[in-house]
C-alpha positions in Angstrom: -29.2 -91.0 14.1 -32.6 -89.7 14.8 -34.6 -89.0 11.4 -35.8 -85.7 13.3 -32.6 -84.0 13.2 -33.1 -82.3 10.2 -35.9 -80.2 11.9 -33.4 -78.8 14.3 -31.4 -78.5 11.4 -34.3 -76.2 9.6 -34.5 -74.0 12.9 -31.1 -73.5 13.4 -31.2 -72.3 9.8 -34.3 -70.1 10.4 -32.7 -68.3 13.1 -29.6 -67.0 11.1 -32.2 -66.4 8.3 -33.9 -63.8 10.4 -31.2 -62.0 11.7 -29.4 -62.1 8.1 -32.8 -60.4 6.8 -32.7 -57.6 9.4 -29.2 -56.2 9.2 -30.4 -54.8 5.3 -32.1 -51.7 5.3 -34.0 -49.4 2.7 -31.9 -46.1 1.6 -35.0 -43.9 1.4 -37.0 -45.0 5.1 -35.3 -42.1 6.7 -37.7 -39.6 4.4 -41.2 -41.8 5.6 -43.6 -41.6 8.9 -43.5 -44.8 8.9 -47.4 -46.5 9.5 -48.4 -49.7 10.9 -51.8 -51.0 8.5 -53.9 -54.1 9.0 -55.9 -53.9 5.4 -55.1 -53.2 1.9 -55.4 -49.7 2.0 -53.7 -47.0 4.8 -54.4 -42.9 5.1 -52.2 -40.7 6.1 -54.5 -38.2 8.4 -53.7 -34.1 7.6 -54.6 -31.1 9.6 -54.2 -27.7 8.5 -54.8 -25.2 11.5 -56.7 -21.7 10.8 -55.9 -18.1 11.7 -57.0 -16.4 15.3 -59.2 -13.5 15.5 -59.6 -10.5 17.3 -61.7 -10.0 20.1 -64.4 -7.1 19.9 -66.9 -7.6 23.1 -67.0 -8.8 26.4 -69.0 -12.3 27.3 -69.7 -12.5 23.5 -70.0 -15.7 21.5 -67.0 -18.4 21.7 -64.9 -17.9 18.3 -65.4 -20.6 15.8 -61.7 -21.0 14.0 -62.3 -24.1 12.2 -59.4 -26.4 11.0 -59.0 -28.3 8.2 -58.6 -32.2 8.1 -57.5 -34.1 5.1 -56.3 -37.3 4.3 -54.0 -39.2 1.5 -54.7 -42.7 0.3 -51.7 -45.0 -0.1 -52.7 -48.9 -1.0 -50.7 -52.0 -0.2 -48.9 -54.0 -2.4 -47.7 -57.4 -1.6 -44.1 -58.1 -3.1 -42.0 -61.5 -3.0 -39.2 -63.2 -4.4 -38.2 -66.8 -4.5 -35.4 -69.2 -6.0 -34.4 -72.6 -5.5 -31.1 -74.4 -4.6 -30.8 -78.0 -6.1 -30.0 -80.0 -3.1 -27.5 -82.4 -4.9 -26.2 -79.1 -5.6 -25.1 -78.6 -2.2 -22.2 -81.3 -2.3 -20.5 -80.0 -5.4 -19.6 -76.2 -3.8 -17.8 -75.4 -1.0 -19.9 -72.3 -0.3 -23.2 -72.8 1.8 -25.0 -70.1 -0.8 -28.7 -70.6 1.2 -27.4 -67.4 3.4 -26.6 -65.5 0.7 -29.6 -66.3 -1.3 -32.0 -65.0 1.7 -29.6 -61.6 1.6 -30.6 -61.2 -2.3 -33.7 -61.8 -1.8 -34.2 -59.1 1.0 -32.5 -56.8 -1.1 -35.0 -57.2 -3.6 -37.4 -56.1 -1.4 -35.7 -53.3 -0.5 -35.4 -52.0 -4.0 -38.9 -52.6 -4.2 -39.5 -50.1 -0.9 -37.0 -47.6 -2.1 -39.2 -47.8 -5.9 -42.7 -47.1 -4.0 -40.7 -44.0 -1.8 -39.8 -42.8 -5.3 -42.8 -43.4 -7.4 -44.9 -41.6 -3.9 -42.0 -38.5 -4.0 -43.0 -37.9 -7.8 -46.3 -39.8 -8.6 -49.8 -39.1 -8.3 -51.4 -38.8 -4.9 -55.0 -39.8 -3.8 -56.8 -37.5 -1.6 -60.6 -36.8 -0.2 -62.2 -38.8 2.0 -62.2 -42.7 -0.1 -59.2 -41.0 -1.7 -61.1 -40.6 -4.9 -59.2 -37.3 -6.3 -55.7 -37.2 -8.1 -53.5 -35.0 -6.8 -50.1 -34.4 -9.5 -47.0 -33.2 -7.4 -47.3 -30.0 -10.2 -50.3 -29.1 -9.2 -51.1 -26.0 -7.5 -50.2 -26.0 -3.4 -48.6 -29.4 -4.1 -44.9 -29.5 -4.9 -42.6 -27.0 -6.8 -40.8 -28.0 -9.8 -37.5 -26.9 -11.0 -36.6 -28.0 -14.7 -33.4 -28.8 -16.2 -31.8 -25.8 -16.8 -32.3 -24.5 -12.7 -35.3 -22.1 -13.4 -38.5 -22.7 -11.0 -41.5 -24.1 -13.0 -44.8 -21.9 -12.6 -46.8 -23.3 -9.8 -49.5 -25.5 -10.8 -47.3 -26.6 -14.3 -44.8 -29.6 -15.2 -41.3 -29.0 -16.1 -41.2 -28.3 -20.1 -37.7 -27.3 -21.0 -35.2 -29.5 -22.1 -31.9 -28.2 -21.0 -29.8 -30.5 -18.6 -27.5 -29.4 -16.2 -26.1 -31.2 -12.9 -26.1 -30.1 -9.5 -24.7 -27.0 -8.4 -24.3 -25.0 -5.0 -27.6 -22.5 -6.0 -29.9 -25.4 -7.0 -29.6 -26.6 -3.5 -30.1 -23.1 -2.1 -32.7 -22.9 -4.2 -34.0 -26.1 -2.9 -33.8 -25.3 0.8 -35.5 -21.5 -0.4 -38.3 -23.5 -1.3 -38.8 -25.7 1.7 -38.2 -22.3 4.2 -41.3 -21.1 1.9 -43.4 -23.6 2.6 -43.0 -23.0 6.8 -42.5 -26.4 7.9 -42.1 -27.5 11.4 -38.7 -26.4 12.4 -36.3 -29.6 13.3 -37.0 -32.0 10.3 -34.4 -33.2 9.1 -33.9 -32.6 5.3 -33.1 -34.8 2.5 -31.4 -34.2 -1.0 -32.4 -37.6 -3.3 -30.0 -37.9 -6.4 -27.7 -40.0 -8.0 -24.1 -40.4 -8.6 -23.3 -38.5 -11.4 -24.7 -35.6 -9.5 -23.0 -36.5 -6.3 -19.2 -36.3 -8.3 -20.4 -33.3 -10.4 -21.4 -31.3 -6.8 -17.5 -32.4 -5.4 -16.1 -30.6 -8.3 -17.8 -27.1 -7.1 -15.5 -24.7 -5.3 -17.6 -24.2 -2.3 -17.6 -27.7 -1.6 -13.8 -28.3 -1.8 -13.5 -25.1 0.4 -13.1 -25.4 4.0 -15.5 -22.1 4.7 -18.3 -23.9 3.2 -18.1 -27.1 3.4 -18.4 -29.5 7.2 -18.3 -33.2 5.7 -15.2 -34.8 6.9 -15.4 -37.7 4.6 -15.5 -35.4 1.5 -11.6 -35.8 1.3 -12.7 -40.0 0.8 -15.0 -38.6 -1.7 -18.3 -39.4 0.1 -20.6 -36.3 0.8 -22.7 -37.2 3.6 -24.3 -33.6 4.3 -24.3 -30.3 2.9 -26.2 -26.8 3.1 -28.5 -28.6 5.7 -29.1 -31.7 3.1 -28.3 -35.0 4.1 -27.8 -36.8 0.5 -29.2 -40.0 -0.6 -27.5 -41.4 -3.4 -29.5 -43.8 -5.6 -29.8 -45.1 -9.1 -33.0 -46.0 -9.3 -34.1 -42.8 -10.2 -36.5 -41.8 -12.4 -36.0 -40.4 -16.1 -38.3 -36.9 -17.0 -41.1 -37.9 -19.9 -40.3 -34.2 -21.4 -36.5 -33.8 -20.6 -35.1 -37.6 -21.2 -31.6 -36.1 -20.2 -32.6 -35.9 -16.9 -33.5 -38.0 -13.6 -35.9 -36.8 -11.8 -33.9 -35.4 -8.3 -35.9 -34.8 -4.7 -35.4 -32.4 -1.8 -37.7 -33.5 1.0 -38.1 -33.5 4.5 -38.8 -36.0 6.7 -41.7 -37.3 6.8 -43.2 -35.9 3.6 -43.9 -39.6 2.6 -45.8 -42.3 4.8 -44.8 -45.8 4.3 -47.6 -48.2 5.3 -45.9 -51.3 6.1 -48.3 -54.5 6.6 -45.7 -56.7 6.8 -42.3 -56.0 7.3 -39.6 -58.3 4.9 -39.8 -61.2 5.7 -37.4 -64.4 5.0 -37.8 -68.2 4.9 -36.1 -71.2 3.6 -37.1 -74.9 3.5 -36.8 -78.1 1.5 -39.4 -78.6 -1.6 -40.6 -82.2 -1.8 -41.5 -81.4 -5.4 -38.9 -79.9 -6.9 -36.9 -83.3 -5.7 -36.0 -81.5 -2.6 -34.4 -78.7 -3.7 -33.8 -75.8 -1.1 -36.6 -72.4 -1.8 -36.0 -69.4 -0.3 -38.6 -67.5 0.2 -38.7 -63.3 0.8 -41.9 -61.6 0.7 -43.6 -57.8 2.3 -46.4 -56.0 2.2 -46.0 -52.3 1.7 -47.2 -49.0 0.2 -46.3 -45.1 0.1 -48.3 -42.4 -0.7 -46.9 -38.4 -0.3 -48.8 -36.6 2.9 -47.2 -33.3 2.4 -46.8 -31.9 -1.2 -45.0 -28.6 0.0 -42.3 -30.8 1.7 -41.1 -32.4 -1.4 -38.9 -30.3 -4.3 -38.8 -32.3 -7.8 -35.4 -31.0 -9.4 -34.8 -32.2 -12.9 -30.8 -32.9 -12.8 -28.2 -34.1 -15.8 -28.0 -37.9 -15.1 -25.3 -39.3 -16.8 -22.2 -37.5 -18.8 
């Protein structure tokens, strides 16, 4: 037998590898413009149009309506994740666990994408032109803030109470108030970021049980999919509130209120380790970033997170 076999061995393997690593996915890419970035750092480019004026005289000077252009800085972070398999290791199982490994490991990275989503949908954002100015998501003309107990924050100031309560039926209309406020472009698709807890506690509300109100089929297997024009991402990697510990920090957004710079997509590999008396290394790594683009499209809602 050829001593080259094991090469086409190592292909072979490379090619379900690859197509193992594609079939995962991140649960919060739907909310991001998603942006292709060679370099450590990406911008996501704003515009903000101006009003038209009134014409007073005929052939006079050309109107000068100027618009606005701004930017956000989001930087790059490169992620990976690696374990070995010892190759005498191999004999003693009856499972082939390189697959399996490669899955974990992309799921790591997708946890890692879903984190920078979050930590862009709450977090600090960097605008000006070398993105040298902090922008909170309390600030004034950024995002609105509704604390614990339901009530709407005063704009420009952090949630302060302390009072937890779950989701209900008028926090979400209160939500989607917000975002009809802020006049986005009509079609975008809107969002509703929470987690479980909140999920069981919202198919315990009348409205939702009722057929008048409610147009999820699946809600009789218990899964709400989309509700009061919210599609619902459920997730527990949620953040908890410095102030109001008893909460996780909840999001309504609309798509693309977040970019995603994505230098590298995930990417998997597997191969033998001379070193490590060759033992099996698999091999995940990306190169990613977030930053928010659009302060008015994202709603922090402070939600009970556990019973």
């Amino acid at each position: 037998m050829s001593f080259t076999i094991t090469e086409a061995m190592v292909e072979q393997y490379r090619s379900n590898v690859r197509m193992l690593g594609e079939q995962q996915r991140a649960l919060l890419r739907p909310i991001c413009e998603i942006v292709s970035v060679v370099g450590k750092t990406f911008y996501g480019e704003r515009l903000k149009g101006s009003e038209a004026v009134t014409r007073t005289s005929r052939h006079g000077d050309n109107p000068f309506t100027p618009v606005t252009h701004s930017r956000r800085k989001g930087t790059i972070v490169d992620k990976h994740w690696g374990d070995y398999i010892d190759e005498q290791d191999t004999s003693k199982v009856i499972i082939d666990f390189k697959g399996k490994y490669v899955l974990l490991g992309t799921q790591a990275l997708n946890r890692c994408e879903d984190d920078m989503v979050i930590d862009a949908l709450g977090g600090a954002a960097y605008a000006g032109e070398s993105g040298g100015t902090t922008v909170n998501n309390y600030d004034a003309g950024e995002c609105r803030i509704i604390q614990g107990d339901g009530t709407l924050a005063t704009a420009g100031s952090d949630a302060a109470g302390t009072t937890e309560t779950a989701l209900t039926i008028a926090k979400l209309g209160l939500c989607g108030e917000l975002l009809d406020e802020a006049q986005l472009p009509e079609g975008l698709q809107r969002y509703f970021v929470t987690n479980a807890y909140n999920k069981w506690q919202l198919l315990q509300t009348t409205e939702v049980k009722s057929a008048d109100y409610n147009t999820v089929k699946s809600l009789a297997h218990g899964d709400v999919d989309t509700f009061m024009g919210f599609k619902f991402i459920w997730t527990e990697r949620l953040k908890t509130h410095a102030t109001d510990t008893g909460c996780c920090r909840s999001y309504a957004a609309v798509a693309g209120a977040i970019a995603l710079g994505v230098g590298e997509e995930n990417n998997a590999d597997m191969w033998q380790d001379t070193g490590k008396q060759k033992s099996w290394y698999c091999y995940t790594k990306s190169s990613k970033g977030a930053t928010r683009q659009e302060g008015p499209a994202v709603i922090e809602i402070l939600l009970k997170k556990s019973a």
